[in-house]
C-alpha positions, 0 to 999 in steps of 0.5 A, spaced: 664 216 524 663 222 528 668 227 532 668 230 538 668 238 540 675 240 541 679 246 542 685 241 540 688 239 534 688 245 529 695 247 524 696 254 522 696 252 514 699 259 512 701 265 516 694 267 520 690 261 518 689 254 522 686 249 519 682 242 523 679 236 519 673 235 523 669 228 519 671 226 512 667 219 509 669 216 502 667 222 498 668 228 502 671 232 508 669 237 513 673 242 515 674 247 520 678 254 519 680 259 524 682 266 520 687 271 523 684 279 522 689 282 516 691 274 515 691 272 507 689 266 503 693 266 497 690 265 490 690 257 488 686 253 485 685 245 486 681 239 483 676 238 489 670 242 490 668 246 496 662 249 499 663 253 506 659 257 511 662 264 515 661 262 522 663 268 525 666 275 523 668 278 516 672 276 509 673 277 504 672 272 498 675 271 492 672 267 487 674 266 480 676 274 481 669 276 483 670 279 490 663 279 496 664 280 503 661 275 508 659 275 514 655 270 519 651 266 516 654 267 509 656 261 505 659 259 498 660 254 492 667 255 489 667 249 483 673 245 482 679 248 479 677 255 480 682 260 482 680 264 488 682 267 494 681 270 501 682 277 506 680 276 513 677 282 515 676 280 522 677 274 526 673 268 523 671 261 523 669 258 517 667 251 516 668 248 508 666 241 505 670 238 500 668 232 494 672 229 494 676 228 499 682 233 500 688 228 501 692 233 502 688 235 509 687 228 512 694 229 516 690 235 520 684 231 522 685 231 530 684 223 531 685 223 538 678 226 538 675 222 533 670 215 534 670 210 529 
């Protein structure tokens, strides 16, 4: 499967934070952020693993209340159901990895851009 560049197909999860499914496979799924300046990810926690790297801009991460403040080129493992959380602390694009899959994320894939 591959996906197509586009500036499309984004939709804002929470307050300040959109969200794009750019590829998935059978057992993991790459996923776009777009991160609002003073937006917040609340607390959560959920089954799937996750690894993400800050494209650009400045947050701060929460992992199982441990706090770093990212910048670009800084990523992370957040292992399943660990609780964590972020504060945005200038506009930012975050790309994540999960495995497996979140089928919860599959409806923001922007499928319109996607070759099969």
């Amino acid at each position: 499967m591959f996906s197509i560049h586009s500036n499309n197909g984004y939709t804002e999860i929470t307050k300040g934070i959109k969200i794009k499914t750019l590829c998935h496979g059978e057992a993991m799924c790459m996923v776009e952020f777009l991160l609002t300046k003073s937006s917040l990810l609340p607390e959560h926690a959920h089954s799937n693993e996750q690894t993400g790297y800050l494209v650009k801009g400045n947050i701060r991460l929460f992992i199982n209340g441990v706090a770093r403040e990212l910048l670009p080129g800084d990523s992370w493992s957040i292992p399943g159901n660990c609780r964590h959380s972020a504060e945005v602390m200038e506009d930012s694009t975050a790309i994540e990895v999960f495995n497996p899959v979140r089928e919860d994320y599959l409806p923001y894939e922007n499928r319109e851009d996607t070759i099969l």
